[in-house]
C-alpha positions in Angstrom: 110.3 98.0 169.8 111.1 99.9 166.6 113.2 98.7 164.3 116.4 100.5 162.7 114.7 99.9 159.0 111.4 101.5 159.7 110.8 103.8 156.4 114.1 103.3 155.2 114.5 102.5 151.7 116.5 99.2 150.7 117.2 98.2 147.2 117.1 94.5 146.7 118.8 93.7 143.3 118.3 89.7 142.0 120.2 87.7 140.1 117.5 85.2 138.6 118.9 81.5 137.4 116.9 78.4 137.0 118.5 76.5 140.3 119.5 80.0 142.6 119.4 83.2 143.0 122.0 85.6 143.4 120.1 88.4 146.1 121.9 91.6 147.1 120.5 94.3 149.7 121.4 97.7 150.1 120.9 100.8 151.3 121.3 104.1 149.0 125.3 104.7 150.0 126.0 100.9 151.1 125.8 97.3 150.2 124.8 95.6 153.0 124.7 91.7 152.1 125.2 89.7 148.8 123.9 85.9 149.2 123.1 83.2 147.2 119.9 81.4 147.9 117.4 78.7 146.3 114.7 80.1 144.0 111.7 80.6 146.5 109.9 83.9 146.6 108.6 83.2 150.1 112.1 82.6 151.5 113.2 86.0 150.0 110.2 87.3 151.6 111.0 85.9 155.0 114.5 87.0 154.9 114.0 90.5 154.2 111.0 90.8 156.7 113.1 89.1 159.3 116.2 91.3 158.8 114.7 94.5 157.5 111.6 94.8 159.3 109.9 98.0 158.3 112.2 99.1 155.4 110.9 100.6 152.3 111.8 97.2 150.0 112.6 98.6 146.0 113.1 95.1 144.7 114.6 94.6 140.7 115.3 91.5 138.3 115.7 90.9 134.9 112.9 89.8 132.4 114.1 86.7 131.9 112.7 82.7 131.4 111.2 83.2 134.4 108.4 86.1 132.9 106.8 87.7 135.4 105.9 85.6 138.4 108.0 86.7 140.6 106.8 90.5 139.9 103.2 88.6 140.8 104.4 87.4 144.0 105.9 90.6 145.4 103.6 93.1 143.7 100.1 91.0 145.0 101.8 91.6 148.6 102.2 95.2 148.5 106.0 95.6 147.6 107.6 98.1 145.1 109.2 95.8 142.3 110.0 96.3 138.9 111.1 94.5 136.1 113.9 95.6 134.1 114.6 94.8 130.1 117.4 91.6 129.5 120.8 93.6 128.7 119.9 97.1 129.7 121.7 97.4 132.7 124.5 99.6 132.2 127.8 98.7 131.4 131.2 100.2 133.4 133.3 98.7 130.8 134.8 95.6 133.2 134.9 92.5 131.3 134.3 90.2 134.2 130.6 89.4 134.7 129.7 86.9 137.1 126.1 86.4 138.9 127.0 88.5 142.0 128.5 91.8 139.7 125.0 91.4 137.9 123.0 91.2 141.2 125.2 94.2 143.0 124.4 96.1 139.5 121.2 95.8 139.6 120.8 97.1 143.3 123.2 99.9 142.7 121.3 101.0 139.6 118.0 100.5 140.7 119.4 102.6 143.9 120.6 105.6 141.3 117.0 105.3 139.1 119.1 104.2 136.3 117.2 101.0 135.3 114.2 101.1 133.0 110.9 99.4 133.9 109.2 97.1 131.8 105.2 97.7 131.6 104.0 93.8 132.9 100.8 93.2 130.6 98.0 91.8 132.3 97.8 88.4 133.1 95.6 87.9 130.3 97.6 88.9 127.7 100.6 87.0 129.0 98.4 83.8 128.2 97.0 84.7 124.8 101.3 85.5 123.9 101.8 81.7 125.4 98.7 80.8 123.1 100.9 82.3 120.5 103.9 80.7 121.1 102.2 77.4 121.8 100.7 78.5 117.4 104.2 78.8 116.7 105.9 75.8 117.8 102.6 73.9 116.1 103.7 75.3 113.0 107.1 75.1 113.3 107.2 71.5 114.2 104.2 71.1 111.0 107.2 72.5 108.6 109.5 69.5 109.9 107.5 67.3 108.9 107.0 68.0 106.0 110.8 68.5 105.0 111.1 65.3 106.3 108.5 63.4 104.5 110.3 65.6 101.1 113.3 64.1 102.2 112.6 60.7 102.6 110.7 61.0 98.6 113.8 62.8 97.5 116.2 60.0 99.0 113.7 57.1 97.0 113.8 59.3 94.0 109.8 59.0 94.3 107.5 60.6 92.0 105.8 62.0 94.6 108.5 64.0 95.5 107.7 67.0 92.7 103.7 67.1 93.6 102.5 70.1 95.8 101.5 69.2 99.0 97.8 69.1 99.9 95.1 66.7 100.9 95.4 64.7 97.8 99.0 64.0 98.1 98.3 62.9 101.5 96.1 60.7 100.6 99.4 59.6 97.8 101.6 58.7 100.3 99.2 56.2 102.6 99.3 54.2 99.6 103.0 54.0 99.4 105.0 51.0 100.1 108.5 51.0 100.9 110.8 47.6 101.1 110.7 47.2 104.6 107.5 46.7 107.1 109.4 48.4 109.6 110.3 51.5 107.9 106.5 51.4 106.4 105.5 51.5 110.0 107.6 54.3 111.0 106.5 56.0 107.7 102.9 55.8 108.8 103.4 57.1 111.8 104.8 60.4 110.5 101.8 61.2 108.6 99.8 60.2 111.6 101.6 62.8 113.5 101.4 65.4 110.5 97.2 65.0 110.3 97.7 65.4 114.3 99.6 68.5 114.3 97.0 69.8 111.5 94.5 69.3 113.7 95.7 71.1 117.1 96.9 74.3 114.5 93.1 74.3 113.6 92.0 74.6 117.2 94.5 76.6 118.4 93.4 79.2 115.6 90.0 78.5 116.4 91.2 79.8 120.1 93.0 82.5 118.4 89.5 83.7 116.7 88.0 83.7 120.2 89.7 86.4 121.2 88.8 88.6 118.6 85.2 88.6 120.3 87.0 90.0 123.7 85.0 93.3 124.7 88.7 95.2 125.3 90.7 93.9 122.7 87.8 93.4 119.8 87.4 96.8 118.4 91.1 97.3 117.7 91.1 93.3 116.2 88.6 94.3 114.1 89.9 97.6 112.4 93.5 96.3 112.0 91.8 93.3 110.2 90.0 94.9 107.8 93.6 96.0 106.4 94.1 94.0 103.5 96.5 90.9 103.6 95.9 91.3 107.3 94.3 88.2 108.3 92.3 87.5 112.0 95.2 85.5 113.6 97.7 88.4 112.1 95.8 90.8 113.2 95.3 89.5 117.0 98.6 89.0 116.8 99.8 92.9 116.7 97.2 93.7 119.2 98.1 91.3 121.4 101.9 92.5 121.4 101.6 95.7 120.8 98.1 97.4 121.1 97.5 95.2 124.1 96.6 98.9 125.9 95.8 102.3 124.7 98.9 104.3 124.7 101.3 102.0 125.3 103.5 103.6 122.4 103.7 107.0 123.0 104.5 108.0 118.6 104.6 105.9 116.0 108.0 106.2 115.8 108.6 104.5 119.1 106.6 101.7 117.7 108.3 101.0 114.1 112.0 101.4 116.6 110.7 98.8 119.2 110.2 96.4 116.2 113.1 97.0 114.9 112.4 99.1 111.7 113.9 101.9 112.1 117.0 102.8 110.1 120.4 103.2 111.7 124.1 104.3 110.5 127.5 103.2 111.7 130.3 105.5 110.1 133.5 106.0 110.5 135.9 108.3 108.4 135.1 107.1 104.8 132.8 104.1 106.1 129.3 104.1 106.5 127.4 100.9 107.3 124.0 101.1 107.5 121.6 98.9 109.3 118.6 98.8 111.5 117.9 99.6 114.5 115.5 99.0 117.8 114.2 95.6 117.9 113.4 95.1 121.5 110.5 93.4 120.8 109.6 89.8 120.0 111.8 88.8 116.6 109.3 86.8 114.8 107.0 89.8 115.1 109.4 91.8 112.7 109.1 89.0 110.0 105.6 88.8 110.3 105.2 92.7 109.6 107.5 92.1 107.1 104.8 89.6 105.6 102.4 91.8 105.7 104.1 94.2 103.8 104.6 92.0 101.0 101.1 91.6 100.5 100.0 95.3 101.6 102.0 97.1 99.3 100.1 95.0 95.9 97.0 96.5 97.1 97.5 99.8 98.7 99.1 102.7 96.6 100.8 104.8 99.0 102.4 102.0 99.9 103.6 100.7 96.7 104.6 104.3 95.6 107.2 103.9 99.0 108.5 101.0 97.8 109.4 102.2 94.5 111.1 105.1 95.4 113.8 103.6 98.2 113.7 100.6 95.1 115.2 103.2 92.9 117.1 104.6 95.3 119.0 101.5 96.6 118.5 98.8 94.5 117.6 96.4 97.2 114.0 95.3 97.3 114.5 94.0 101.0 114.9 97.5 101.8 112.4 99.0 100.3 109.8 96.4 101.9 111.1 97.3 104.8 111.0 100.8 104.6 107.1 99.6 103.2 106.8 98.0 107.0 107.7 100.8 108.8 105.1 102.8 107.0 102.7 100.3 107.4 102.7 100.0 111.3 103.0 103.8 111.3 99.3 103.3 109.7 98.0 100.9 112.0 99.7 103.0 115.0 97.7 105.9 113.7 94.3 104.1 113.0 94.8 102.6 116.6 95.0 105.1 118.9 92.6 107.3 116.6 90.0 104.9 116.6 89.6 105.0 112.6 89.0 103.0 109.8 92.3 102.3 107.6 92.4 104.2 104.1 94.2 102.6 101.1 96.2 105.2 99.0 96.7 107.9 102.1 99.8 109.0 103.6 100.6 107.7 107.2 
């Protein structure tokens, strides 16, 4: 028996939470259900086979927590699904939201061609960006420590407290005693945790360097590297989340706006703020450029010639690194997709 849905095209808009879903179904001129249901791909699945056998499925969701495993599920089984970016769905000005607007939005959009897609990296490269998340929270939780162990000297008054850290100063403080065994223990166990920590930074670097050796990702590794100030876990870094694919930027502009280094302006009448723009990209990633910059612009020319002008100009040495950053990337963009060796002391 034919069905009523055969080569008809639905638009399935969901709602993704960490407990439901918030599903809604409809056709190009008509919404024809809005439900709420438990997280399960397969039971999505089922439902929409079961009621709209045949249809032309055009299933959207957010990027969200989730990342892309429901896109995985859907995509492996031969449906048309996108992923949209977090807070790009357009806005009618209402200020209700609630789970069901956002699901019938995303439908209704995705109905119009409204909603842009996000490119889903390879699986791959989703798990050396967790490798670099997993680096992150190492470090992060590395610079606790630390403040805490300088807290606890400060709150003594302990010599200790003005020495730079390194091996030798950790070596200091398993010799020191405070009153109480109890608090020694404790004590102990922090630096314990600090040498542990050390060590899973080391091999998660050493992981890092592995990649470098990849046959698709190596070449591009290799020439941002030789940048100077660009080290092997910087330079994995921006390949990884940026150059994970040739073209995926189609200027260099689009790149320095996606990590948020372009330069924006809000005015009105006599007032004129300016800011930046773009950053739809991963945060930290900015600051790291940013890092780079600082030590780029002592050893490249061109680049320290930048940063003196908009110095000049605007008195703000944040700003002119940043401006530095932009140009920066716009070199690396360039060398990239060229396939060239970087040049100290040329324009981008």
């Amino acid at each position: 028996m034919k069905s009523c849905f055969e080569n008809k095209d639905i638009y399935v808009g969901i709602d993704v939470h960490k407990k439901r879903w918030v599903v809604t179904v409809r056709t190009y001129d008509l919404e024809l259900k809005t439900f709420s249901m438990q997280p399960i791909a397969e039971e999505l699945e089922k439902f929409l086979v079961d009621n709209y056998k045949d249809a032309l499925l055009h299933i959207v969701y957010e990027c969200c927590f989730s990342g892309f495993w429901i896109y995985d599920y859907f995509n492996e089984r031969g449906y048309k699904i996108i992923v949209t970016p977090t807070n790009r769905i357009y806005r009618d000005g209402s200020v209700v939201k609630t789970d069901k607007i956002d699901s019938r939005k995303l439908a209704f959009q995705h109905s119009r061609g409204l909603l842009r897609e996000v490119k889903v990296p390879k699986m791959k490269i989703r798990e050396y960006r967790s490798l670099f998340r997993i680096y992150d929270k190492e470090k992060m939780r590395l610079g606790q420590i630390l403040r805490q162990v300088r807290s606890i000297l400060e709150a003594k008054n302990h010599p200790l407290k003005w020495e730079r850290w390194n091996k030798e100063m950790v070596e200091k403080l398993r010799e020191v005693k405070f009153q109480e065994g109890i608090f020694n223990k404790k004590f102990s166990s922090l630096l314990n945790e600090y040498d542990y920590v050390k060590e899973q930074i080391r091999d998660t670097e050493k992981r890092i360097e592995e990649i470098s050796e990849e046959e698709e990702l190596g070449e591009r590794i290799k020439r941002i590297e030789k940048i100077n100030g660009i080290g092997i876990v910087s330079a994995v870094r921006l390949v990884v989340y940026l150059f994970d694919r040739k073209g995926r930027f189609e200027s260099g502009e689009k790149l320095v706006h996606y990590v948020g280094l372009t330069p924006g302006e809000h005015s009105s009448g006599e007032t004129i703020v300016r800011s930046r723009t773009g950053l739809v990209g991963n945060k930290q990633l900015r600051s790291i450029i940013i890092q780079l910059a600082w030590v780029a612009v002592r050893k490249d020319g061109n680049l320290l010639n930048k940063f003196e002008r908009v110095y000049r100009r605007s008195g703000s040495k944040q700003k002119a690194i940043v401006a530095v950053a932009r140009k920066l990337m716009m070199k690396v963009y360039t060398i990239t997709e060229k396939e060239e060796d970087y040049e100290i002391n040329i324009a981008a």
